[in-house]
VMD Tcl script that builds the backbone (N, CA, C; Angstrom):
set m [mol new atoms 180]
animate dup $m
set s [atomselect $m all]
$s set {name element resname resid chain x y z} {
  {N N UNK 1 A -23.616 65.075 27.509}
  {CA C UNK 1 A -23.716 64.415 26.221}
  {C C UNK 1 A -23.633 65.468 25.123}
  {N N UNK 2 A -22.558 64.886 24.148}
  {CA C UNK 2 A -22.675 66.144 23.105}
  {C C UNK 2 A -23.416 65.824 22.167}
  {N N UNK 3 A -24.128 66.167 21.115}
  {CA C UNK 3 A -25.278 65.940 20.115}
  {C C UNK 3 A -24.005 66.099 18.383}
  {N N UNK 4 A -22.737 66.577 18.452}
  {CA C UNK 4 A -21.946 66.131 17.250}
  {C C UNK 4 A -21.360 64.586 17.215}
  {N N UNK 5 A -21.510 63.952 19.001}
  {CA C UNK 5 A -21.302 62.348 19.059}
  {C C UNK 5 A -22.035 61.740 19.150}
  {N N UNK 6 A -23.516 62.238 18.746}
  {CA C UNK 6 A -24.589 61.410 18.654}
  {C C UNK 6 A -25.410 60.913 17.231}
  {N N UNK 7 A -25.493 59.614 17.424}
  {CA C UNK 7 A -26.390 59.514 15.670}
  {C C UNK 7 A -27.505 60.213 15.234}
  {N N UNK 8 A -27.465 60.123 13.923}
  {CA C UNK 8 A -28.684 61.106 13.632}
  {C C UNK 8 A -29.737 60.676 14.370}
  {N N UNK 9 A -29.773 58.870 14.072}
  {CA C UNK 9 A -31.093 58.452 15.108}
  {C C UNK 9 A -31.289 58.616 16.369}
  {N N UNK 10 A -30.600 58.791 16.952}
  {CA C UNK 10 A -30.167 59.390 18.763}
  {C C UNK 10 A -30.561 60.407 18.967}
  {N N UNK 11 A -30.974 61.615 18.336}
  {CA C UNK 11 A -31.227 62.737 18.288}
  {C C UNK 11 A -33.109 62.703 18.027}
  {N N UNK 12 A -33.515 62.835 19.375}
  {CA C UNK 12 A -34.840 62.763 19.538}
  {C C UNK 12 A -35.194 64.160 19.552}
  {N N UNK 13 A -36.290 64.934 19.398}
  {CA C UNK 13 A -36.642 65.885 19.383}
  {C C UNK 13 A -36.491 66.166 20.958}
  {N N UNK 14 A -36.740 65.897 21.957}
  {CA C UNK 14 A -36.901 65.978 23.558}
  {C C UNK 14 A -35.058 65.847 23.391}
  {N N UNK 15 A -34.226 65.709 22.840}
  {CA C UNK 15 A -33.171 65.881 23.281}
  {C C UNK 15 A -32.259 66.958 22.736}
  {N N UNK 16 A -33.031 67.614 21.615}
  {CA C UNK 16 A -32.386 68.293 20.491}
  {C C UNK 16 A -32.660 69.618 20.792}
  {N N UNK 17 A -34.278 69.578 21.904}
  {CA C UNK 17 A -34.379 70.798 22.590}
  {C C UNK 17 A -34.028 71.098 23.394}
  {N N UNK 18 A -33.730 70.165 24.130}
  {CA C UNK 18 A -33.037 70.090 25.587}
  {C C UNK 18 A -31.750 71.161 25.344}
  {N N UNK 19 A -30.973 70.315 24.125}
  {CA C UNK 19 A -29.529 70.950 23.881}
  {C C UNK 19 A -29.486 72.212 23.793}
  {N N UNK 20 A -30.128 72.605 22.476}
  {CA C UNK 20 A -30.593 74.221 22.256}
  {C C UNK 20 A -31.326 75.338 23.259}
  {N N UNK 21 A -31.908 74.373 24.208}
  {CA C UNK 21 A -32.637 75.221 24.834}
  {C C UNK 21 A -30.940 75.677 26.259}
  {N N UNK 22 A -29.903 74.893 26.606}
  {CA C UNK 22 A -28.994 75.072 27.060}
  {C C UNK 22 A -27.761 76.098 26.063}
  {N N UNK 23 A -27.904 75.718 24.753}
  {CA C UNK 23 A -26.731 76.272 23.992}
  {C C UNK 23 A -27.114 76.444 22.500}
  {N N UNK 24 A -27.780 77.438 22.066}
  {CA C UNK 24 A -28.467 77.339 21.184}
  {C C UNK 24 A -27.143 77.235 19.851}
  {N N UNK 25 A -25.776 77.743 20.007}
  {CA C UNK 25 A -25.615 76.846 18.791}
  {C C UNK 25 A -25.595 75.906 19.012}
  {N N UNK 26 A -25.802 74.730 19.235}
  {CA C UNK 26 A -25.816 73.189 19.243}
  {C C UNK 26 A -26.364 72.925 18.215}
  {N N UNK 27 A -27.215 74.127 17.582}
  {CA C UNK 27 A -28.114 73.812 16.606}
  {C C UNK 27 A -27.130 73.271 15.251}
  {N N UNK 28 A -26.031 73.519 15.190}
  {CA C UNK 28 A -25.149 73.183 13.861}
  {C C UNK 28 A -25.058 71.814 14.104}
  {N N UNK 29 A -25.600 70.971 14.743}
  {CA C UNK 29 A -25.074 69.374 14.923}
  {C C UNK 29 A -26.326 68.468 15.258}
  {N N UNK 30 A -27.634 69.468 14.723}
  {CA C UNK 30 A -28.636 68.568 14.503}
  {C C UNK 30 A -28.972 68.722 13.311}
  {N N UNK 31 A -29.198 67.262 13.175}
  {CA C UNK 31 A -29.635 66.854 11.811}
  {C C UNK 31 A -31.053 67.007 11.185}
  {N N UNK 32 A -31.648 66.722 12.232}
  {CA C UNK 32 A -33.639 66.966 11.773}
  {C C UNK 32 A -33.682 68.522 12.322}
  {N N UNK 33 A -33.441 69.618 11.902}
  {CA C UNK 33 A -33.719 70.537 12.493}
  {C C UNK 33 A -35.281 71.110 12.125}
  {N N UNK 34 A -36.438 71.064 13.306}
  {CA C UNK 34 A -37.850 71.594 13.333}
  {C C UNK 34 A -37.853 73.096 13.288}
  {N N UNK 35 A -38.805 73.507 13.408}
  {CA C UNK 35 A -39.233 74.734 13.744}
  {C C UNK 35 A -39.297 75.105 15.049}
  {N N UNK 36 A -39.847 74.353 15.415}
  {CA C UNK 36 A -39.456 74.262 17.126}
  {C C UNK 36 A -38.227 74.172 17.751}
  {N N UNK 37 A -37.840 73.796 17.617}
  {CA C UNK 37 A -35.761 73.144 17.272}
  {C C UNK 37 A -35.189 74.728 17.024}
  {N N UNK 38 A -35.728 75.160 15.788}
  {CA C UNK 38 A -34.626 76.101 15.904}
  {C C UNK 38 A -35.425 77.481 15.865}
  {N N UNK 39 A -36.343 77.429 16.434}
  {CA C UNK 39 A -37.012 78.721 17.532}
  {C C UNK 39 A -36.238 78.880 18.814}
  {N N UNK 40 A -36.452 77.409 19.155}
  {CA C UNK 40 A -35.677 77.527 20.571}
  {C C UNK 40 A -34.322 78.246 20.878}
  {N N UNK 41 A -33.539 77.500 19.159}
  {CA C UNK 41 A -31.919 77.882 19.342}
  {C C UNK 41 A -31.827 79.446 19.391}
  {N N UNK 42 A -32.774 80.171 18.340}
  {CA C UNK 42 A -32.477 81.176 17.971}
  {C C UNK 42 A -32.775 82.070 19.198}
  {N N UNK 43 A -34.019 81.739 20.366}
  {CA C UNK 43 A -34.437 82.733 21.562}
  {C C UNK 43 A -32.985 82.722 22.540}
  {N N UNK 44 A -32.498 81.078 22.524}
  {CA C UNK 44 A -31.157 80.944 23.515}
  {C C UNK 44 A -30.253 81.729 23.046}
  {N N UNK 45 A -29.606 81.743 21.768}
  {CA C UNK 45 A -28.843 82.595 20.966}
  {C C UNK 45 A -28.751 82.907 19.716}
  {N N UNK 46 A -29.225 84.300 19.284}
  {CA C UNK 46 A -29.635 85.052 17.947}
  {C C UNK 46 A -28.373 84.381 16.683}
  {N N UNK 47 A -27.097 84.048 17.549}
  {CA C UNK 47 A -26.178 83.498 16.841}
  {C C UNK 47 A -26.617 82.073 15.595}
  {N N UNK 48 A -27.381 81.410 16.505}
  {CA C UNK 48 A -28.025 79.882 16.235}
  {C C UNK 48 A -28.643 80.207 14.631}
  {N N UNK 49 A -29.255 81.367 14.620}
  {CA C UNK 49 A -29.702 81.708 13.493}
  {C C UNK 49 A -28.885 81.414 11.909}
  {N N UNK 50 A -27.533 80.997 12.454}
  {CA C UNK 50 A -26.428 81.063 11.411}
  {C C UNK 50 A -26.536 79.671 11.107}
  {N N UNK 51 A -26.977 78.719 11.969}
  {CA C UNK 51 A -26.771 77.580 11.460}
  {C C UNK 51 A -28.017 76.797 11.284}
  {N N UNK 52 A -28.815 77.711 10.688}
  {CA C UNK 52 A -30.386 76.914 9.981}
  {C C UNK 52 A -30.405 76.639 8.722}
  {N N UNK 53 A -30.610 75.514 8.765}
  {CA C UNK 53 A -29.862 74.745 7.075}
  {C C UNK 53 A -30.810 74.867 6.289}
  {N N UNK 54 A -32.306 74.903 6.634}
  {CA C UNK 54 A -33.290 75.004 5.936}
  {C C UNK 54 A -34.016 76.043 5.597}
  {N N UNK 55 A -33.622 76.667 4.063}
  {CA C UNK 55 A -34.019 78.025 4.013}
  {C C UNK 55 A -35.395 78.395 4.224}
  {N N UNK 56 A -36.212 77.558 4.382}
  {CA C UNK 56 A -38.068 77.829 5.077}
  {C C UNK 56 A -37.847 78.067 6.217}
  {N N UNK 57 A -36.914 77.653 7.181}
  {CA C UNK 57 A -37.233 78.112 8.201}
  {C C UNK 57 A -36.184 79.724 8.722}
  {N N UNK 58 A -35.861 79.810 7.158}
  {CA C UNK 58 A -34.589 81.262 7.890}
  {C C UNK 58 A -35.327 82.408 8.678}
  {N N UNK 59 A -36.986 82.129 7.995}
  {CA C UNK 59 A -37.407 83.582 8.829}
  {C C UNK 59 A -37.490 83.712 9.810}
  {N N UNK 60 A -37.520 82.938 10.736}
  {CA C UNK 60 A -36.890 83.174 11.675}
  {C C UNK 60 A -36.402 84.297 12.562}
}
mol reanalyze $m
mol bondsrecalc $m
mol representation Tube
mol addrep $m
């Protein structure tokens, strides 16, 4: 399942980590991005870091 063919509402937190925790950019194609969310992306890949939309969470 890809998470850019999924609705925003489809995108459960248990699935958004799932993704990231497999491919951390995935993170560019979630919409609610947490802290948790994109901790995860960034440990899977430092890359993920590029696509955190929310500048509170850049520190990261």
């Amino acid at each position: 399942m890809s998470l850019k063919n999924l609705n925003p509402d489809e995108q459960t937190v248990e699935i958004c980590l799932e993704a990231v925790k497999r491919d951390g950019r995935t993170l560019k194609y979630i919409k609610n991005q947490t802290l948790e969310i994109c901790r995860e992306a960034v440990k899977n890949d430092s890359v993920a870091k590029n696509y955190i939309r929310d500048s509170k969470l850049s520190f990261i």
